[in-house]
C-alpha positions in Angstrom: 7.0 37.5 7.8 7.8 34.5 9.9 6.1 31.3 9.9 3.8 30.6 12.7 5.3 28.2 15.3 2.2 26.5 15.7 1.5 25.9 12.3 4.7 24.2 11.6 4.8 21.3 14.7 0.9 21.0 12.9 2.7 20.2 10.0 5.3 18.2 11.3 2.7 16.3 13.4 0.5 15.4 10.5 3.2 14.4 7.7 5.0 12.1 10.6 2.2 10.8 11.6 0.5 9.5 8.3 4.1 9.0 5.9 6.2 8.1 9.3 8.9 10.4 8.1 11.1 12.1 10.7 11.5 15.5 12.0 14.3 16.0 10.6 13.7 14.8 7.0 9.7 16.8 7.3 11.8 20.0 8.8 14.2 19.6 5.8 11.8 20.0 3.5 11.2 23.7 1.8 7.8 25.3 2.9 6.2 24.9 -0.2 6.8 21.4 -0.4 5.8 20.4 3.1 2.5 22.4 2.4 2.0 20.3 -0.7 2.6 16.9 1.2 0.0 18.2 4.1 -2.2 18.9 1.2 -1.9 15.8 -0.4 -2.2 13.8 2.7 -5.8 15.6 3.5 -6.6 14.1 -0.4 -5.9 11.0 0.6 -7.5 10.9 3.7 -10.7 12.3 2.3 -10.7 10.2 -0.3 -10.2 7.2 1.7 -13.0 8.5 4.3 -15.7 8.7 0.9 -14.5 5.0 -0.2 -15.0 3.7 3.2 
């Protein structure tokens, strides 16, 4: 099963633009971990959006 194009420049897009991290350092990343940082970003985000 391959990994849906789309769904990894979301991913890409989403950690760059809230950690400022490169492509290259985001595409390094294993899929599980990337997952957990877009997860963890959408925490803080929410969390931030209920505090605010």
């Amino acid at each position: 099963m391959t990994y849906a194009t789309d769904r990894l420049h979301e991913e890409i897009a989403y950690i760059a633009y809230h950690f400022h991290w490169s492509m290259e350092d985001i595409l390094d990343l294993e899929h599980h971990d990337r997952r957990r940082w877009t997860g963890e970003i959408a925490h803080l985000v929410t969390r931030a959006a209920s505090e605010g």
